[in-house]
C-alpha positions in Angstrom: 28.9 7.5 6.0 28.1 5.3 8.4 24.4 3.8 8.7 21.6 1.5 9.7 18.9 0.2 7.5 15.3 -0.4 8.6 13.0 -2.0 6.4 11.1 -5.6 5.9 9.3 -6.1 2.6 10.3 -6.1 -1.1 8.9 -2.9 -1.2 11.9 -1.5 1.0 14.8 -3.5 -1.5 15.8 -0.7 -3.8 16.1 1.7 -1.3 18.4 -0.5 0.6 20.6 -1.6 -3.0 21.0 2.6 -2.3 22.0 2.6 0.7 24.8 -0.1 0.4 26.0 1.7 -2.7 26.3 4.8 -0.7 27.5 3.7 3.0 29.0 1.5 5.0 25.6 -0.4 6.7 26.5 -1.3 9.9 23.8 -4.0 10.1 20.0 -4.4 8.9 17.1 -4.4 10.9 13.6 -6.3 9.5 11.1 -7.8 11.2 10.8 -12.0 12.3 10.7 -14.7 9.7 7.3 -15.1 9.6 5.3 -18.3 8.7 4.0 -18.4 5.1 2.1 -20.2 2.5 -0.6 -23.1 2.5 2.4 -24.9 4.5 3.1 -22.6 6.8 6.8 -22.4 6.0 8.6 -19.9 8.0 9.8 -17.1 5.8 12.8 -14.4 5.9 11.2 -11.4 5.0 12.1 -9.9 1.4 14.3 -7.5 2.9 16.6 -10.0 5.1 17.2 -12.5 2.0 18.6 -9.1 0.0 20.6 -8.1 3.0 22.3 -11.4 3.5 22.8 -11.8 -0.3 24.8 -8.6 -0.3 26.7 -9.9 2.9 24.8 -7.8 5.6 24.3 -8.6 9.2 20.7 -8.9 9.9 18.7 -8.2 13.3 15.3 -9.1 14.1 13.5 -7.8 17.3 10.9 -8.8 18.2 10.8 -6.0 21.3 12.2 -2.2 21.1 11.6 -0.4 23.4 13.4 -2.5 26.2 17.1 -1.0 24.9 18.5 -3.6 23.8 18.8 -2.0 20.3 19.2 1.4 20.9 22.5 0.3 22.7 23.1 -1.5 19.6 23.1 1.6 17.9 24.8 3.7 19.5 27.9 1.5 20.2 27.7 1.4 16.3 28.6 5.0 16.2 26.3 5.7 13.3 25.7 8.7 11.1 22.2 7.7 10.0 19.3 5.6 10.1 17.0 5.0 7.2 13.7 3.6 7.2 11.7 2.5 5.1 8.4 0.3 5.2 9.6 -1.3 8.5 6.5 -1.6 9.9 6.8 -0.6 13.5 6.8 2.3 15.5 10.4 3.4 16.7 11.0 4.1 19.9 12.6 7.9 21.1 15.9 5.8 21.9 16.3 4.6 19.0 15.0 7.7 16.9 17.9 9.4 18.8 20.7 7.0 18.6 22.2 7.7 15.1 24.0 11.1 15.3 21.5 12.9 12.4 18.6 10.5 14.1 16.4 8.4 11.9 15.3 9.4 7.8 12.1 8.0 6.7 11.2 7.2 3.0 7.0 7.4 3.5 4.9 6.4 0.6 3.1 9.5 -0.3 3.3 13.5 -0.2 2.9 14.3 3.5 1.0 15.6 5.1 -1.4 13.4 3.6 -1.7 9.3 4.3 0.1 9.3 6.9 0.2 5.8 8.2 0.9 2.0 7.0 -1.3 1.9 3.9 -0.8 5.2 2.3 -0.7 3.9 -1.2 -3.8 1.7 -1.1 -6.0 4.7 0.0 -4.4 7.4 -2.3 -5.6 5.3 -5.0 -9.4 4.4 -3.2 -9.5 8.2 -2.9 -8.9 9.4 -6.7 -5.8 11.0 -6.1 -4.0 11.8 -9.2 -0.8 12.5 -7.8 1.3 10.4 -5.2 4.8 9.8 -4.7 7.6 10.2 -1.6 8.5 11.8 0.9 12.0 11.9 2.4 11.2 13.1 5.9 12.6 13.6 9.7 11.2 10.8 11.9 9.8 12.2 15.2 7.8 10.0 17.9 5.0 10.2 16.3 3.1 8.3 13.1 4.5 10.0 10.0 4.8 13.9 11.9 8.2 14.9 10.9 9.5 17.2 9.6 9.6 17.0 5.7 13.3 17.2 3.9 12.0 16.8 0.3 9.1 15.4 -1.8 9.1 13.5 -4.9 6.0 13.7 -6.8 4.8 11.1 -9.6 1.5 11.1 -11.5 -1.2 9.2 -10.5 -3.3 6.8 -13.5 -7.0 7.0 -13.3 -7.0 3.5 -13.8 -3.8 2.2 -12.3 -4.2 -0.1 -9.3 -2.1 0.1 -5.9 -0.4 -2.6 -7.4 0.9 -0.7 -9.9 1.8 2.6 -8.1 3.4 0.6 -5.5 5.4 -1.0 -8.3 6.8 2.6 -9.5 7.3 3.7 -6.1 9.2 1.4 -5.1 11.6 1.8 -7.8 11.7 5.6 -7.1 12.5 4.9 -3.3 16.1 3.7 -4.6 16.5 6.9 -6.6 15.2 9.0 -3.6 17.8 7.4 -1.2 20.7 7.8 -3.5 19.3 11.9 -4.4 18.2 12.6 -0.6 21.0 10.8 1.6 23.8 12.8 0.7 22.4 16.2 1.0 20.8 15.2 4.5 24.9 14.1 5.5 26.0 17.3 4.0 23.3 19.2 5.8 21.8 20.6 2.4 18.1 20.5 3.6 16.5 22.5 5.2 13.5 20.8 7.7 9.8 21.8 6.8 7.0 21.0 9.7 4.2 19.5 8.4 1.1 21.4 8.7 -1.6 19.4 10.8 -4.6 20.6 9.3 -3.8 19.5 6.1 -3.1 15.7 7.3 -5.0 12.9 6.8 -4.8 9.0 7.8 -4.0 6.0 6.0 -5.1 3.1 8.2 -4.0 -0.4 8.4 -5.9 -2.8 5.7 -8.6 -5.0 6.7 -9.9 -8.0 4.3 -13.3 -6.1 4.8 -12.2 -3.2 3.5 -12.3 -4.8 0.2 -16.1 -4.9 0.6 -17.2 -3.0 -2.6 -20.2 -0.2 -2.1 -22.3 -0.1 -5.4 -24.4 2.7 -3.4 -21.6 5.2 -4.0 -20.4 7.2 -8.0 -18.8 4.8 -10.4 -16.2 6.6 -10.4 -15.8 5.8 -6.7 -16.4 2.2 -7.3 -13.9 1.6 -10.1 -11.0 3.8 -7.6 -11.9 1.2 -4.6 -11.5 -1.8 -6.8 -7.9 -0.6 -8.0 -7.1 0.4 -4.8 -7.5 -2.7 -3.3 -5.8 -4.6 -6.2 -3.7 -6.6 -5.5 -4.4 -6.4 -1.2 -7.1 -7.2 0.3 -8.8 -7.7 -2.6 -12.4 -5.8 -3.9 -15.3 -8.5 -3.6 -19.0 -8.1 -3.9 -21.8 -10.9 -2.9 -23.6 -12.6 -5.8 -26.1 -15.3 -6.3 -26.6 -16.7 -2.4 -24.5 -14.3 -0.8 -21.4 -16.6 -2.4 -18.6 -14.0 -2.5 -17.0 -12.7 -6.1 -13.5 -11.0 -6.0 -13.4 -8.1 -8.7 -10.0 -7.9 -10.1 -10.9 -5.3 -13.1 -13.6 -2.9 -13.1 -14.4 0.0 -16.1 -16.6 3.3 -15.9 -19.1 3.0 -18.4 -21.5 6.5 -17.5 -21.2 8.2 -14.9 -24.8 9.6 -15.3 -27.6 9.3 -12.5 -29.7 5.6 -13.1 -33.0 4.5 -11.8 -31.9 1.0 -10.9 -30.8 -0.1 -7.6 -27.3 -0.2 -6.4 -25.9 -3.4 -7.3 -28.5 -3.9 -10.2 -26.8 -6.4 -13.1 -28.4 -4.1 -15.8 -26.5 -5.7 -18.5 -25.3 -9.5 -18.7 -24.3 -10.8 -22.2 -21.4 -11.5 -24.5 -20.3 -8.2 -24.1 -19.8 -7.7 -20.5 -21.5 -7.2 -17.2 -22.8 -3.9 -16.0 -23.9 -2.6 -12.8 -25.6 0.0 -11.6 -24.2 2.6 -9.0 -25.4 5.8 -7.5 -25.5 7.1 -10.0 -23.7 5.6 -13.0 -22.5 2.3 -14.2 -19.1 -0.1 -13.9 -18.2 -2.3 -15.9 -17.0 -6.0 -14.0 -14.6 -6.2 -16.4 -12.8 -9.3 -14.3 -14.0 -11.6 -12.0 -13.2 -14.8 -9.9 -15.9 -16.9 -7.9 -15.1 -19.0 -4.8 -12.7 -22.0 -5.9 -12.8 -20.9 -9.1 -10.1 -19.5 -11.9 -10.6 -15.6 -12.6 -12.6 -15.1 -16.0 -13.8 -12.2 -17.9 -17.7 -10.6 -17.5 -18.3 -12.0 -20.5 -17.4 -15.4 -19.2 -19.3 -15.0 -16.0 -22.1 -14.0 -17.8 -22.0 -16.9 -20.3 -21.3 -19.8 -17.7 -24.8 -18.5 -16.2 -23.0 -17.3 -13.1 -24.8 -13.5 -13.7 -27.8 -12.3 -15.7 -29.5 -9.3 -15.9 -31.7 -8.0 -13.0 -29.5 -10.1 -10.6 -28.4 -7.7 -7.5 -24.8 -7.7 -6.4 -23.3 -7.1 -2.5 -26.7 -8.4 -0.8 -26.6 -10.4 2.5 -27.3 -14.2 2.2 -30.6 -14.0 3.8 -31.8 -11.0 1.5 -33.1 -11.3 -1.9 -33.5 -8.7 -4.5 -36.9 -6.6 -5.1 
């Protein structure tokens, strides 16, 4: 087998350790170095530094649609291409250039999250199921045709973090199960159905912005979701912003206190009301600060009861 590997964060390692075990890779294709760190060091992209390690030629466009890699692949005489958390859309040239076209390892069970965060919003949403899906790339965002799923429970309190952790693991497995039926021609395409689909857009920091007018329930979800990236974070005493790492559901019954209420703020924790229920802030870090428990918060004098969480600087509680 003869192949090409797309892919550009550590995310996408496994799957190419599986691919190199498996074929002969032609070359690798990531995206730039890109500058990193408080320095601004330019970086090689997780992806690169494993490909070069294992003694791969690397490619880095930084435009695809103009040809230029298309004829690259092509004069490579390739079998396949697999993708995997590249990170940009793939032109019909290239889609078409490999003689089975391009295989796509997508981070949940399509039809659903399609898109560049699929993992994040699986977990915002509640799902309690995610996982892969080996799939036949067409010109469009995540619409092809679907060789195989590979579904893994979901936590009710894991974080994307976490998931993404496990997934990426299972994308090695997935390349090293899926790959060699798709050469021997063992699979048999399934078209998505389009009613069923739904989005998983590209992350925003203000995404992070945590709601206390929605169910605990959904609160605790959006904080794991956006654990690690972009972060959850909440406005406390003069609007100063306070990351949530770790949240718990405490009651999920209705409460007469406002969204955002601190109803509780002692050695035991800090509480806050939703609509309806409570969470728990079970971790928190202030601006320029080190991340400390509730109980922390609380005792440094950061939080007391009756405070009210996620107002604007100029408003004040009522």
């Amino acid at each position: 087998m003869r192949a090409v590997f797309f892919g550009t964060p550590d995310f996408a390692v496994p799957a190419l350790e599986a691919l190199a075990s498996l074929a002969e890779i032609a070359f690798v294709v990531c995206q730039p170095d890109r500058p990193q760190g408080r320095g601004l060091t330019l970086t090689a992209p997780p992806v690169k530094q494993r490909a070069l390690e294992l003694g791969l030629t690397v490619v880095q466009p930084t435009k695809l649609r103009d040809g230029a890699l298309a004829a690259q692949m092509r004069a490579a005489e390739l079998d396949v291409a697999l993708v995997i958390a590249y990170g940009r859309i793939l032109p019909v040239d290239v889609l078409t250039a490999p003689r089975l076209g391009c295989i796509n390892v997508h981070g949940s069970l399509l039809p659903k999250y399609r898109g560049a965060a699929p993992i994040t919003w699986a977990v915002v949403n509640g799902e309690r199921e995610s996982g892969l899906t080996l799939m036949q790339m067409d010109a469009g965002m995540d619409t092809g045709a679907m060789l195989e799923r590979f579904p893994c429970p979901l936590g009710p309190d894991e974080t994307a973090g976490e998931l993404s952790a496990r997934l990426r693991e299972l994308g090695g497995e997935v390349v090293r199960v899926g790959l060699p039926k798709v050469l021997a021609g063992g699979y048999t395409a399934e078209p998505q159905d389009d009613g069923q689909a739904t989005l998983a857009p590209i992350l925003k920091k203000e995404d992070g912005r945590i709601d206390f007018a929605r169910p605990a329930r959904q609160v605790h979800d959006h904080v794991r979701g956006m654990t690690p990236w972009p972060g959850a974070f909440t406005s406390g005493r003069g609007g100063s912003t306070v990351k949530v790492l770790a949240t718990k559901v405490l009651d999920e019954r209705q409460t007469l206190a406002a969204p955002g209420t601190v109803v509780q703020a002692d050695k035991l924790g800090v509480l806050v009301a939703c609509a309806p229920g409570f969470v728990e802030l079970s971790r928190v870090q202030l601006e320029g600060r080190k991340p400390v428990t509730g109980a922390e918060w609380s005792g440094g004098r950061g939080v007391a009861e009756n405070d009210r969480l996620g107002l604007p600087k100029e408003a004040k509680a009522t």
